[in-house]
C-alpha positions in Angstrom: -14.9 -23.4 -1.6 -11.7 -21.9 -2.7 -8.9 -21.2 0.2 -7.8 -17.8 1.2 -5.1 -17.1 -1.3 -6.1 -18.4 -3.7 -9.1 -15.8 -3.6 -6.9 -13.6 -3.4 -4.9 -13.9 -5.8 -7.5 -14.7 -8.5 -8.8 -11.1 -7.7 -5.6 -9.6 -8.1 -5.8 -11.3 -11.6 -9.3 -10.4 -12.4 -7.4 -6.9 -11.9 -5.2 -7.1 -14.1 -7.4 -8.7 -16.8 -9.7 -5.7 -16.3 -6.9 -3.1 -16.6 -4.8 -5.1 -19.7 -7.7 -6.5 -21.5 -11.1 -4.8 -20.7 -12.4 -6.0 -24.5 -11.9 -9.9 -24.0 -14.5 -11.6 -22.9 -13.7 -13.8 -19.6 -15.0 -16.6 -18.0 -13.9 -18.7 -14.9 -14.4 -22.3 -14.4 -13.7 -23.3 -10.7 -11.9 -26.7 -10.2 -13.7 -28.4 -7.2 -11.0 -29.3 -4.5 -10.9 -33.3 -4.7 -10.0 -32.7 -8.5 -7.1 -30.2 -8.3 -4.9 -29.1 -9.4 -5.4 -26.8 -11.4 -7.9 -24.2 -9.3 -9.6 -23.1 -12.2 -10.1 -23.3 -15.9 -10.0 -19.5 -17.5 -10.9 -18.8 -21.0 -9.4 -14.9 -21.9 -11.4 -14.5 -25.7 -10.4 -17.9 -27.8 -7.6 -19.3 -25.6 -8.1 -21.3 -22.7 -5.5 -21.6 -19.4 -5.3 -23.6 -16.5 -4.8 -21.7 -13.5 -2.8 -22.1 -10.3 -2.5 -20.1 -7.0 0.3 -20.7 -4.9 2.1 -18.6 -2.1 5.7 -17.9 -1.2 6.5 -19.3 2.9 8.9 -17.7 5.1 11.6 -18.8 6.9 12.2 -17.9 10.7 11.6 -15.4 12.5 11.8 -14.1 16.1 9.3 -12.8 18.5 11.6 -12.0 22.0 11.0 -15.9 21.8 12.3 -18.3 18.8 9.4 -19.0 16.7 9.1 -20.3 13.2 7.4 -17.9 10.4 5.2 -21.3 10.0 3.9 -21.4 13.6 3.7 -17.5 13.8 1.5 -18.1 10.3 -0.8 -21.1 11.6 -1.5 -19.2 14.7 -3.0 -16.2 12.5 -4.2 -18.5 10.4 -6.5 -20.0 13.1 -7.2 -16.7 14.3 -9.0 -16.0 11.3 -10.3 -18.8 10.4 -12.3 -19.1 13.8 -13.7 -15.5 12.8 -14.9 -16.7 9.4 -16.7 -19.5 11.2 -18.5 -17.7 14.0 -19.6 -15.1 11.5 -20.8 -17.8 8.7 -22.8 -19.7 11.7 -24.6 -16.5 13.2 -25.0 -15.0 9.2 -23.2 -12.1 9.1 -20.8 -13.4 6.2 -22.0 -11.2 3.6 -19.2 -10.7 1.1 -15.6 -10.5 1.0 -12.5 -9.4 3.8 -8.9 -9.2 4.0 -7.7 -9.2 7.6 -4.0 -7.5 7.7 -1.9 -9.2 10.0 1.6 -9.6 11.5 3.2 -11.3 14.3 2.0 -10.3 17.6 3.9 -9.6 20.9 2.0 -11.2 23.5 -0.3 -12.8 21.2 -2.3 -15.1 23.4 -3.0 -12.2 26.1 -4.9 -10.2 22.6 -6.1 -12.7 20.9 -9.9 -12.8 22.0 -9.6 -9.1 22.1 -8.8 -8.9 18.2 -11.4 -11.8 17.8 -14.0 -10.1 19.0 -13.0 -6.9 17.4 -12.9 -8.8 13.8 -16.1 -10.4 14.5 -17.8 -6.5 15.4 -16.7 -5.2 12.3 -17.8 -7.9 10.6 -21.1 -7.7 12.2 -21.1 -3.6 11.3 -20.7 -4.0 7.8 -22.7 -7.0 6.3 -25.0 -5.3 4.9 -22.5 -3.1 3.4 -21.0 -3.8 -0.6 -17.5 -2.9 0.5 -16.5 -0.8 3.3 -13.5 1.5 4.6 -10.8 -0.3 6.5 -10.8 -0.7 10.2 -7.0 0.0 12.3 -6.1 -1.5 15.0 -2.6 -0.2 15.3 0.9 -1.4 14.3 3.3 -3.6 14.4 6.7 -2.0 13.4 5.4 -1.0 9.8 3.1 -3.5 9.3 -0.5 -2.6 10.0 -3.5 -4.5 11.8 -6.4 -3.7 10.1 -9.7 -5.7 8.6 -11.3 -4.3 5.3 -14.4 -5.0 3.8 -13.9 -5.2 0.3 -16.6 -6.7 -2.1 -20.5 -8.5 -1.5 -19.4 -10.7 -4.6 -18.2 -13.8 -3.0 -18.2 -14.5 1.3 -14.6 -15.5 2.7 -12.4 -13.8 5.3 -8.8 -13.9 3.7 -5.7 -12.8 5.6 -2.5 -10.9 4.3 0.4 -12.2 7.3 3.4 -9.6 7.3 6.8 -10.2 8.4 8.3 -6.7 7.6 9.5 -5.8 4.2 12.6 -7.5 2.9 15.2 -5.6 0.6 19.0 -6.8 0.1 21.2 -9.4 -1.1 20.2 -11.4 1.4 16.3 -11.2 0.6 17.3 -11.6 -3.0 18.4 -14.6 -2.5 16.1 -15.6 -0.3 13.5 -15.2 -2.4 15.1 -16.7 -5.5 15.0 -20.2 -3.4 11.5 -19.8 -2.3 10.3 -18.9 -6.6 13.0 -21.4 -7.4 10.8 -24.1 -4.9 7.5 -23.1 -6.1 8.2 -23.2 -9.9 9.4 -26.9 -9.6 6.4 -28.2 -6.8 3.9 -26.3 -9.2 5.5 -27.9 -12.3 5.4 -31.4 -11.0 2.2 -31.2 -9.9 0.5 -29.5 -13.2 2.5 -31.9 -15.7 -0.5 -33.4 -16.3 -2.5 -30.8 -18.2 -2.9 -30.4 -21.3 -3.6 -26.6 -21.2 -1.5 -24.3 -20.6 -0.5 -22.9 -16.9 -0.8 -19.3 -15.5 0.6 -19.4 -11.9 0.0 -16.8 -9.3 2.3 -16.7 -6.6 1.1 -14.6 -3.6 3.2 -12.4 -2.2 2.3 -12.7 1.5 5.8 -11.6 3.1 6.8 -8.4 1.9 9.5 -8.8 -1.3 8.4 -5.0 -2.0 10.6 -4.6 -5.4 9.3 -6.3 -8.2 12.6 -6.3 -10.1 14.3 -8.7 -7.8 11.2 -11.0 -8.8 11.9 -10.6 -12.6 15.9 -11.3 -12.0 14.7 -14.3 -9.8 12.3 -15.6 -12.6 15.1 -14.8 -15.2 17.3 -17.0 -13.8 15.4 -19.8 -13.6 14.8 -22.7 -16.4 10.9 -21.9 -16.4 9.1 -25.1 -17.6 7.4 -24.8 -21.1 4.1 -25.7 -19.5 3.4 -22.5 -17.6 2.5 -19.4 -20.0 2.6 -16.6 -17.3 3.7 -16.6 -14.3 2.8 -13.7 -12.0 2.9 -12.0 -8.4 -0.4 -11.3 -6.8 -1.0 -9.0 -4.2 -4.7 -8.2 -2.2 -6.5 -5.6 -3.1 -3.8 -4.8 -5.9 -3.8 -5.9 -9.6 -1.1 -8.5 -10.6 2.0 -8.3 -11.9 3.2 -10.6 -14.7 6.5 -11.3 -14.1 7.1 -13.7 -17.1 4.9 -14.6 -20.4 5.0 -16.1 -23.9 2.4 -13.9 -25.1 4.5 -10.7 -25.7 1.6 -8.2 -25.8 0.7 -9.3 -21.6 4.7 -8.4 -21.1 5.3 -4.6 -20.2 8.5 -2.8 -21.1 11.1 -4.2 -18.7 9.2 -7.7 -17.9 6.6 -6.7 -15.7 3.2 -5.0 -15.8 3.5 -2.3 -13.4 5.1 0.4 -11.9 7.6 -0.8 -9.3 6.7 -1.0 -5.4 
């Protein structure tokens, strides 16, 4: 069974597939885990790719108390993996959710209260195909929310927010973390023969797509990944850099801007 983002971000792809190149036939060949990487092999008509879901990590943030963006993540993390549990062992897992999350104030004081919560609208909708989204409020602009979204495979997948990031400063930031990803990826996928799409979930807010494309531009991108794109749930991806010219929109991406 395939982890959370990467999930995700093969259904953002499977998106943009659909929207770029309805008349190709498609067919995905999942990689089981003690064999990665890749995750899967996709063939798009004739041509065959190796595919690879990463996701961009944080760095520190705050919370009244000083707490790392990877112990803010792990705790949400565990949150929702303990709801995907209970609802596969009492069979309600029927299907597909993205839980919509961002760092709680007084986090342990709600956290069986949002468990439960999860776990009822689980519970409400498995018999459901897809289902509208449930609010549970705000936190600064991010919202708390669970959404059923499809009966075609069964995994609870989260979306952690840390605000949206904008500014020299972000730019930067997130030139390091692409810069970091594209080299660990690289390393890994050297091996292959095939060559390598990449999706890189965007799970921390980097809302303009343009600072992605000048981050990608100025980076040496290794001749073994074709494509590189940023996935998004419950969005279609956005290919931020390809050799195949025709899967490149005017301007390097595939989308409108966020």
């Amino acid at each position: 069974m395939k982890r959370r983002h990467e999930e995700i971000s093969r259904e953002s792809f499977e998106r943009w597939i659909s929207a770029h190149l309805p008349s190709e036939h498609v067919s995905w060949t999942e990689v089981s885990v003690p064999d990665e990487p890749p995750d899967w092999f996709l063939e798009i008509g004739p041509d065959r790719f190796a595919v690879e879901a990463t996701s961009i990590v944080d760095v520190v943030q705050e919370l009244g108390v000083e707490a790392t963006s990877a112990s803010v993540s792990a705790a949400l993390h565990d949150l929702v993996t303990e709801v995907e549990t209970v609802a596969r062992d009492r069979g309600l897992l029927n299907g597909a959710y993205l839980v919509e999350l961002a760092p709680l104030p007084n986090f342990r004081k709600h956290r069986k209260w949002l468990r439960d919560a999860l776990l009822d609208y689980v519970e409400s909708t498995a018999k459901l195909s897809e289902a509208d989204p449930k609010e549970f409020g705000k936190v600064g602009n991010s919202d708390i929310s669970i959404r059923k979204l499809h009966s075609d495979r069964a995994y609870i997948g989260e979306v952690i927010s840390f605000g949206v990031k904008s500014g020299h400063e972000a730019s930067i930031q997130l030139g390091e973390l692409l810069e970091s990803a594209v080299s660990k990826k690289s390393k890994l996928l050297s091996h292959l023969k095939d060559d390598v799409i990449l999706l890189i979930l965007d799970s921390f807010g980097y809302s303009h797509i343009a600072d992605w494309t000048s981050a990608l531009t100025a980076l040496s991108i290794p001749s073994l990944f074709h494509t590189i794109c940023r996935v998004e749930p419950v969005k279609a991806a956005r290919v931020l850099f390809s050799k195949q010219e025709s899967w490149r929109a005017p301007g390097g991406n595939s989308g409108v801007d966020a």
